[in-house]
C-alpha positions as CSV (number, residue, x, y, z in Angstrom):
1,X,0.0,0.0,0.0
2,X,1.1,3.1,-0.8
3,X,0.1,6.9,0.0
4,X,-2.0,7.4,-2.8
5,X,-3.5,3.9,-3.2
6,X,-5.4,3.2,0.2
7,X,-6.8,0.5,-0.8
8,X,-6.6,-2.0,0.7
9,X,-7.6,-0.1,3.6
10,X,-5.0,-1.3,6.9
11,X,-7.0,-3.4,9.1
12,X,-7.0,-1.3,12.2
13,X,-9.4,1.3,10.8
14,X,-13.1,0.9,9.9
15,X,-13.7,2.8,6.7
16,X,-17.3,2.9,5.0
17,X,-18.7,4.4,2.0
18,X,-20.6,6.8,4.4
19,X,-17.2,8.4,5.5
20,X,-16.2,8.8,1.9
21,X,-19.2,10.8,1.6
22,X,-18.5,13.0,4.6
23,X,-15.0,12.9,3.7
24,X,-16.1,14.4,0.2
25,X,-18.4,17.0,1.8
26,X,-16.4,18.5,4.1
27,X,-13.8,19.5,1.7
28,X,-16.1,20.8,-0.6
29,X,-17.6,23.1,2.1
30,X,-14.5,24.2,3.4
31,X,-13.8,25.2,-0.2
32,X,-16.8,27.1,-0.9
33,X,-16.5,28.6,2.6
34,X,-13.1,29.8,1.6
35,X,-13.8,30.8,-2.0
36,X,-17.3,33.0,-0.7
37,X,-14.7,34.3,1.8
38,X,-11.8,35.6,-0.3
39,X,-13.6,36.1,-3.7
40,X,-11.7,39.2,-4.7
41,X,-8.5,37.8,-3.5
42,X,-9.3,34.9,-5.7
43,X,-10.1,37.1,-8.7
44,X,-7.5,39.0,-8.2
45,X,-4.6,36.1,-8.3
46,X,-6.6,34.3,-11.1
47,X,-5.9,38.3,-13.3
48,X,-2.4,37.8,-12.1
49,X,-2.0,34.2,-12.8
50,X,-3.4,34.6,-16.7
51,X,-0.9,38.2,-16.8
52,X,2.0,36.6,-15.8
53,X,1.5,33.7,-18.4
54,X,1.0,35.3,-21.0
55,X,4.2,37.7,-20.2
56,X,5.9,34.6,-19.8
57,X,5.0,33.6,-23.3
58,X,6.0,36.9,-25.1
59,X,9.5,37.2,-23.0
60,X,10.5,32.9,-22.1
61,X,11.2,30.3,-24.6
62,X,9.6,28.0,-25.9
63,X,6.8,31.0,-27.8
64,X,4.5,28.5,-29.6
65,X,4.0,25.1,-30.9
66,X,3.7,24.0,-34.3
67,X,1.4,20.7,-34.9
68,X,1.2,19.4,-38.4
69,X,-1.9,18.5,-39.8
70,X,-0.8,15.9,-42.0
71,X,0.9,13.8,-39.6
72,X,0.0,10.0,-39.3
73,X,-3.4,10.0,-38.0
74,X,-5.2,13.3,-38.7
75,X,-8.3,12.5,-36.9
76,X,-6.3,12.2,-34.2
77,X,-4.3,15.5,-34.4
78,X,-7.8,17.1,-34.6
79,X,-9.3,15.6,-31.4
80,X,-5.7,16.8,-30.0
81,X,-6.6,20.2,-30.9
82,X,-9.9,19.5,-30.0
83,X,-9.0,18.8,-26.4
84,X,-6.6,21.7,-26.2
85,X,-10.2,24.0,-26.9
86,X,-12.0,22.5,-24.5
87,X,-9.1,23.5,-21.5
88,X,-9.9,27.3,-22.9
89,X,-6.0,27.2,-24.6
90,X,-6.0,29.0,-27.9
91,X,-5.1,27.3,-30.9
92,X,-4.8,28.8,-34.2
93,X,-4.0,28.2,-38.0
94,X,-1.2,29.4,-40.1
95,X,-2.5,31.1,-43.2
96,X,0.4,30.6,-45.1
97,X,3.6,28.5,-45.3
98,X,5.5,28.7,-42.0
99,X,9.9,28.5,-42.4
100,X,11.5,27.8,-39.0
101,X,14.9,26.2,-38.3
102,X,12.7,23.1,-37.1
103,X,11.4,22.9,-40.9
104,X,8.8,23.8,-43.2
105,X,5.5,23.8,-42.3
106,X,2.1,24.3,-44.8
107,X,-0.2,26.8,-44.6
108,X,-3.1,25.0,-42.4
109,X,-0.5,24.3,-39.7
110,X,-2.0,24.2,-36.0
111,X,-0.2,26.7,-33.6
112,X,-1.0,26.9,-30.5
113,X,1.0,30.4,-29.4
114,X,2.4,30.5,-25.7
115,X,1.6,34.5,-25.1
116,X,-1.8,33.7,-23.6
117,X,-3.0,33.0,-20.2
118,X,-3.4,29.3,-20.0
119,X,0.2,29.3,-21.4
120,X,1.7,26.8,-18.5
121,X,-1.3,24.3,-19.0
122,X,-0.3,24.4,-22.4
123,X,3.2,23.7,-21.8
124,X,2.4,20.9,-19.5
125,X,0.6,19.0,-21.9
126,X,2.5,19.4,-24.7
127,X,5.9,18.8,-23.4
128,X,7.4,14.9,-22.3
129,X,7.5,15.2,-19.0
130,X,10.8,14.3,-17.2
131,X,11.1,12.1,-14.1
132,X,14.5,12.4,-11.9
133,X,16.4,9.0,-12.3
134,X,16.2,6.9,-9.9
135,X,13.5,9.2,-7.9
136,X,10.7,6.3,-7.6
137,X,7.8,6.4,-9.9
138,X,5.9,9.6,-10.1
139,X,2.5,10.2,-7.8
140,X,0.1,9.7,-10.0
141,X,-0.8,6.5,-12.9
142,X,-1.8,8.6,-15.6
143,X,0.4,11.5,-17.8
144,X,-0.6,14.8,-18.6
145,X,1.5,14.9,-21.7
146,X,-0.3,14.5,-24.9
147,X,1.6,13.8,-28.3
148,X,4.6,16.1,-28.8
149,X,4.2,18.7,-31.3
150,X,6.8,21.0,-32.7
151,X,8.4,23.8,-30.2
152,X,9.6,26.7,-31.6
């Protein structure tokens, strides 16, 4: 058994469904609580959080990401895209040929553009992600890294 995986539960403590349930509850109150109790706080850092990002982006390398559209399985490349729309990050089209050192690109090449406020989301899923050797196996048992585009 490990942190994260309580399961089995140990022996010496009785654990039901109901306690998952107040478990659950509790959290969520406290969180509501908090968030009715610091809203303009909140609003504030979110501002700050999507300012700095998107300085980051104009200022910090990598800028953008190029994805190809005509790369091994388009229909997935578009649900890629797709997904990246759904977490609010911006994703746009070349409208003509794009030259970088990393190659040539056609017009109708994805970019998703780091200058925006979800920029370190962005980053996060569209980098490999890189685990210390011999630092154990990370927390969790899923990645957050999609397929790897292009970083210019």
């Amino acid at each position: 058994m490990e942190w994260y995986r309580p399961l089995p539960p140990p022996r010496d403590i009785t654990w039901s469904a109901r306690d998952n349930v107040n478990y659950t509850e509790t959290g969520s109150l406290a969180a509501l609580d908090y968030a009715a109790r610091n809203s303009k706080e909140m609003l504030r850092n979110f501002y700050k959080k999507g300012w700095d990002s998107w300085r980051k982006g104009l200022d910090e390398a990598p800028y953008a990401f190029v994805i190809p559209e005509n790369q091994g399985d388009p229909t997935r490349v578009a649900q890629m895209v797709g997904r990246l729309l759904a977490q609010r990050i911006e994703v746009s089209r070349s409208q003509s040929a794009l030259n970088l050192k990393e190659g040539n690109y056609p017009a109708g090449t994805y970019v998703v553009r780091l200058d925006q406020p979800y920029r370190n989301y962005a980053v996060d899923l569209l980098t490999p992600q890189r685990f210390p050797k011999g630092g154990g196996e990370p927390y969790d048992d899923v990645s957050w890294e999609l397929p790897r585009p292009t970083i210019t």
